[in-house]
C-alpha positions as CSV (number, residue, x, y, z in Angstrom):
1,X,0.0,0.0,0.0
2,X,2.8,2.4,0.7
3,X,4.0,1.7,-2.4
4,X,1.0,2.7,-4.4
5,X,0.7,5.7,-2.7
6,X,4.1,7.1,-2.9
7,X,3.8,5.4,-7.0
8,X,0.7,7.6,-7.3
9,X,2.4,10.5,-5.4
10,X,4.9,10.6,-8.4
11,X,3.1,10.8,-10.7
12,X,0.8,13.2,-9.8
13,X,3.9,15.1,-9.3
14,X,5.1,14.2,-12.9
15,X,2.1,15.3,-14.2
16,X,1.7,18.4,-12.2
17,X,5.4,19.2,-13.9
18,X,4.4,18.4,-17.1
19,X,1.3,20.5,-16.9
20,X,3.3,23.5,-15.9
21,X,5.9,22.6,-18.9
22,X,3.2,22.7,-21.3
23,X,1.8,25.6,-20.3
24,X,5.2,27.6,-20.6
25,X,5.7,26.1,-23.9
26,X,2.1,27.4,-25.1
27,X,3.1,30.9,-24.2
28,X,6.1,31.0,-25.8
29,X,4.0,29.8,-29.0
30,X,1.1,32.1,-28.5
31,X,-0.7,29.7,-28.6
32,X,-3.3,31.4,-25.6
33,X,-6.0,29.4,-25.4
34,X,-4.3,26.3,-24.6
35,X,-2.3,28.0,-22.3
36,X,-5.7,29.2,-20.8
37,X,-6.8,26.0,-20.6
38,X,-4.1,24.8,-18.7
39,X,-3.6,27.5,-16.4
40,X,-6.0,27.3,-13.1
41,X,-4.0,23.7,-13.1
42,X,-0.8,25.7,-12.9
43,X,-1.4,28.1,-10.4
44,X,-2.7,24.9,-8.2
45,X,0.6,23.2,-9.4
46,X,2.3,26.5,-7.7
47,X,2.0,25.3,-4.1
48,X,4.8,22.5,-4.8
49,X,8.2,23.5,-4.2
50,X,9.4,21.0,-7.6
51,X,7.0,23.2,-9.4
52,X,8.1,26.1,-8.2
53,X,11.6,25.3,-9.3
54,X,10.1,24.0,-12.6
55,X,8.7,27.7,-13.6
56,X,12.2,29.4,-12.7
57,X,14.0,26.8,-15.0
58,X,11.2,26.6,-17.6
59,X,11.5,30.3,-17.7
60,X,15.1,30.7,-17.5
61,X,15.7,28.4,-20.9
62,X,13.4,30.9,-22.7
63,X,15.5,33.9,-21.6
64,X,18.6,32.0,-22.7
65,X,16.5,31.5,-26.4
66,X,16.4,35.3,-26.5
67,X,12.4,35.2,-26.4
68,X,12.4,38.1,-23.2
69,X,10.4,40.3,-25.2
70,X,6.7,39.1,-25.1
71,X,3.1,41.0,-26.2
72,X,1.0,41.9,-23.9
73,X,-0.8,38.6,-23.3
74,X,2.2,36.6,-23.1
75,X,3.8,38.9,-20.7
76,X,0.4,39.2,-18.5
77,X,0.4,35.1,-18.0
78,X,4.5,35.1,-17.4
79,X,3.5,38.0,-14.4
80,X,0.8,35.9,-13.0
81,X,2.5,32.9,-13.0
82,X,5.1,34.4,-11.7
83,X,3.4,36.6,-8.7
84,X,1.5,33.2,-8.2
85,X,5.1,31.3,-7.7
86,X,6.5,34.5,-5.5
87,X,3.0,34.2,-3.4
88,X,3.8,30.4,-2.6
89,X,7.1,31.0,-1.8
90,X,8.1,30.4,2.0
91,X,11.3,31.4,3.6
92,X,13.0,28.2,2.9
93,X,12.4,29.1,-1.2
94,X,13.9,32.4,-0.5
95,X,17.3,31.7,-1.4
96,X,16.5,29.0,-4.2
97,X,13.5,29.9,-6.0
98,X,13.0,33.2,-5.5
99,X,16.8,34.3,-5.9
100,X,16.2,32.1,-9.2
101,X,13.9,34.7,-10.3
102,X,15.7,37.8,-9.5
103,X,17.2,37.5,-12.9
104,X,14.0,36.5,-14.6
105,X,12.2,39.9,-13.6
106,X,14.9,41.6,-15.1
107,X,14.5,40.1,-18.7
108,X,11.9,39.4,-19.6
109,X,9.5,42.7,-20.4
110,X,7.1,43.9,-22.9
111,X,6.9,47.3,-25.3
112,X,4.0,49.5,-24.0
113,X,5.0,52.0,-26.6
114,X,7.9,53.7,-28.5
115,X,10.4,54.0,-26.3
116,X,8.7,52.8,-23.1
117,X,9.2,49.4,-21.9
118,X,7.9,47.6,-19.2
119,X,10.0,44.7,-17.3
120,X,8.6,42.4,-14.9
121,X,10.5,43.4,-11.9
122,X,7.6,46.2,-11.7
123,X,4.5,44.1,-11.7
124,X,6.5,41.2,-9.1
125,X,8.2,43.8,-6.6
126,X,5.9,44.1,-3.9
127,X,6.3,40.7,-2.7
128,X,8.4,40.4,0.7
């Protein structure tokens, strides 16, 4: 029985990964709606450390692709998955995951207009 549980445990876990994976990866392809679909299951998935860590390095790989510069949609469901993440956070994250997304804050950012842009660091910062 204990190991069926801790079987099903991983899985869920797997899947709960996967899910946030996807959801990243629908972003980046603006593709929206799928990422809508997906997204109530990420921001439950956000109260696990493993996905937690998932978003910084999911996130961190698109950075390192040079895709920091998102539209406005993109950027609002990068924000919100991130404030969600920052939110979940407890002071044992602090200097893993959150540190983790210092740098993320800082890249990626959207054009509000010629000459004005907007980085994430402004819509995340009031988080302790």
């Amino acid at each position: 029985a204990i190991m069926e549980r801790n079987g099903n445990a991983l899985a869920n876990s797997a899947r709960r990964l996967e899910v946030v994976r996807n959801c990243i990866s629908y972003v980046f392809e603006n593709k929206m709606l799928e990422a809508k679909k997906l997204f109530p299951a990420v921001l439950r998935a956000m109260k696990g450390r493993a996905a937690r860590n998932c978003l910084t390095q999911e996130l961190n790989l698109h950075v390192q692709q040079n895709r920091a510069v998102l539209d406005h949609q993109q950027f609002d469901f990068i924000i919100r998955m991130m404030n969600c993440c920052l939110q979940d956070c407890t002071a044992v994250d602090e200097h893993g995951i959150a540190a983790a997304l210092l740098p993320l804050v800082t890249a990626f950012c959207r054009k509000l207009s010629p000459g004005i842009t907007q980085f994430a660091y402004s819509c995340v910062q009031d988080h302790v």
